[in-house]
N, C-alpha and C positions, 0 to 999 in steps of 0.2 A: 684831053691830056694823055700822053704816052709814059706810062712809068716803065717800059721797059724797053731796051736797048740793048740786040744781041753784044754790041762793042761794048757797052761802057763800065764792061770789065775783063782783064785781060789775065789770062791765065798763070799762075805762078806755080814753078817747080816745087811738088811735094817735097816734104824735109823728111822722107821716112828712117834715112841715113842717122839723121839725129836723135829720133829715138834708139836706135837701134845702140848707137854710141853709150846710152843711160841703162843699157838692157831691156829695152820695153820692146818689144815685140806686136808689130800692129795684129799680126793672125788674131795672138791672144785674146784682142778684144772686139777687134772688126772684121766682116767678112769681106773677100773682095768686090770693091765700089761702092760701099756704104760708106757713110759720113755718122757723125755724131748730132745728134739736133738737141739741144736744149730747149726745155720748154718748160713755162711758167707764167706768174702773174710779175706785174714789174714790182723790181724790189726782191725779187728771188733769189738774184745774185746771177743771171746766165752769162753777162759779157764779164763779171768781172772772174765767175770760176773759168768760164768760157778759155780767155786767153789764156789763163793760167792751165787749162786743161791741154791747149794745144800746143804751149810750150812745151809742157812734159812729154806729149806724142811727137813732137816734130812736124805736128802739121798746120795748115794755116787755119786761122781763126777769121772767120768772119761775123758781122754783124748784119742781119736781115733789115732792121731798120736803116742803119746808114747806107745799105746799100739802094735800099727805095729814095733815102733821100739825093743819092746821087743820082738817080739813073731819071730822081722825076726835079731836080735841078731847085728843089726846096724843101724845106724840114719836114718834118710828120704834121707838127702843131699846125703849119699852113698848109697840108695837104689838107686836115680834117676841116681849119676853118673856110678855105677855097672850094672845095667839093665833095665833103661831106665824107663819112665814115668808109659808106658802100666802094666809094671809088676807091680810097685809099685801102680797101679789102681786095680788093680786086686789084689791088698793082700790088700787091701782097703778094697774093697768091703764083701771078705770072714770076714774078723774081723770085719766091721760093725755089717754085718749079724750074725754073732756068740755074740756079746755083747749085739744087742735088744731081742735076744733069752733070755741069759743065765744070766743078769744081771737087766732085769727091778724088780720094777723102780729105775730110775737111774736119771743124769744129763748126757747127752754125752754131750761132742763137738769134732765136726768132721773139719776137713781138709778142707779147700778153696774151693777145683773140688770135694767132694764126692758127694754132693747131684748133681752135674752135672748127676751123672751117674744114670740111667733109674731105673737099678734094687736096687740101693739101695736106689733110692727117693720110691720107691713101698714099699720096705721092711720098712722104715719110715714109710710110711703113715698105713702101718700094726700094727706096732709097738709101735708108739712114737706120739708126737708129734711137730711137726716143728715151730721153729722158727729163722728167719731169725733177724740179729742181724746187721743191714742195717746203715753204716757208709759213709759219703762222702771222697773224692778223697784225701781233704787236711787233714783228720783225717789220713784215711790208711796210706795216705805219711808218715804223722808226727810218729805216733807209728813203723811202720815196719821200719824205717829207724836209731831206735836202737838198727835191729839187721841185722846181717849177713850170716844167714843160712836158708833163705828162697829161695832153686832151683830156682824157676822159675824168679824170681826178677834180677837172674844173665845171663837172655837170655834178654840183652837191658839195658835202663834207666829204673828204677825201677819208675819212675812216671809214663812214657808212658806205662809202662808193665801193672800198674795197671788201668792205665788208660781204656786198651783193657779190659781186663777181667773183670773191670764195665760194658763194654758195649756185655760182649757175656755171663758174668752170673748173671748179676742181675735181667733178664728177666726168667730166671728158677726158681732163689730164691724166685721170687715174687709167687710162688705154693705154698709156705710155708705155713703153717695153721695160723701161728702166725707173724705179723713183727710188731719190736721194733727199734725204731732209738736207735744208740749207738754215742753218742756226746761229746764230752768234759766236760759233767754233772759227778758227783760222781758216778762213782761204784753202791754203795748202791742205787743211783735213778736208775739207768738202772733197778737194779732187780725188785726196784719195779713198774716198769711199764712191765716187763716182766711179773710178779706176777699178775697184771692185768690183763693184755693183756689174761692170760691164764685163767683167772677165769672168765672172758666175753667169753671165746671160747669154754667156756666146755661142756654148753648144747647143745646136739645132738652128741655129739661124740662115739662112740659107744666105747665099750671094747674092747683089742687089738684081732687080730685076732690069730687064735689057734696057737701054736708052730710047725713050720715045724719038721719031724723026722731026716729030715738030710738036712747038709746044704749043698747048690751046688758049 
């Protein structure tokens, strides 16, 4: 199975213009060639602060997962049930790596276990900028249990599931350059305390590091 596909996405003109129209100023929060990466457990809230966050920047928003599921031509649910976790990590990791490349800047939001994995918390930290989008037990419950196509939720009680994976990934998250609780507050405040969070984190950050020539 090939999940990745230098074509099967095609470059769209930055909106920086757009911010700049609302007064938002990208220096302020990002260095040049860094993206924003959100990251969480699911139910955190990253694609829904996500767009919302890139509307207010003007720049585009993507989704990590829908991008694996286009580039490997089926859902996540049937990647995992088709061939297993490992594979679906591993096209993970290649399409991360190809969007901080080929797409900054951006807004990502990545998948629950991507930043677990070594080399794409590296490729981040090259890259992007992290932020962890840090929700308690009874939020996750409450949000992810309007839907029904989240894999791992179906190995167990989806409370004790997430309950585990509070306690084996929020010790990783916490590397994140940036964390922002995600609460039952509006939408709109989350961003703006991300928006903060990342305009107090910008001095010292360096510019992203150079573009690898091919990806591994």
């Amino acid at each position: 199975m090939v999940l990745l596909q230098r074509d099967d996405v095609e470059f769209k003109t930055s909106r920086v213009a757009q911010a700049m129209s609302v007064g938002m100023d990208l220096q302020e929060l990002l260095p040049v060639g860094r993206s924003i990466v959100l990251v969480g457990l699911m139910g955190a809230g990253k694609s829904s602060i996500g767009r919302r966050l890139a509307q207010r920047l003007g720049l585009d928003f993507l989704d990590a997962d829908q991008e694996i599921e286009r580039a490997a031509g089926c859902t996540i649910e049937e990647i995992f049930a088709r061939f297993g976790e490992p594979e679906f990590r591993a096209g993970e990791r290649r399409v991360i790596a190809r969007l901080l490349e080929d797409r900054a800047p951006m807004v990502l939001a990545t998948g629950g276990g991507a930043f677990m994995d070594p080399e794409t918390r590296e490729r981040i930290r090259e890259r992007g900028v992290s932020v962890w989008l840090r929700a308690d037990l009874d939020v996750l419950y409450r949000r992810v249990s309007r839907r029904n196509n989240r894999p791992l939720l179906k190995q167990g009680n989806p409370r004790e599931v997430l309950e585990r994976l509070i306690g084996v990934r929020y010790p990783v998250y916490a590397e994140a350059d940036v964390v922002v609780d995600s609460d039952d507050s509006p939408p709109e405040s989350t961003v703006d305390k991300v928006i903060a969070a990342l305009r107090d984190r910008r001095p010292g950050l360096p510019p992203a590091a150079p573009t690898a020539e091919a990806h591994p």
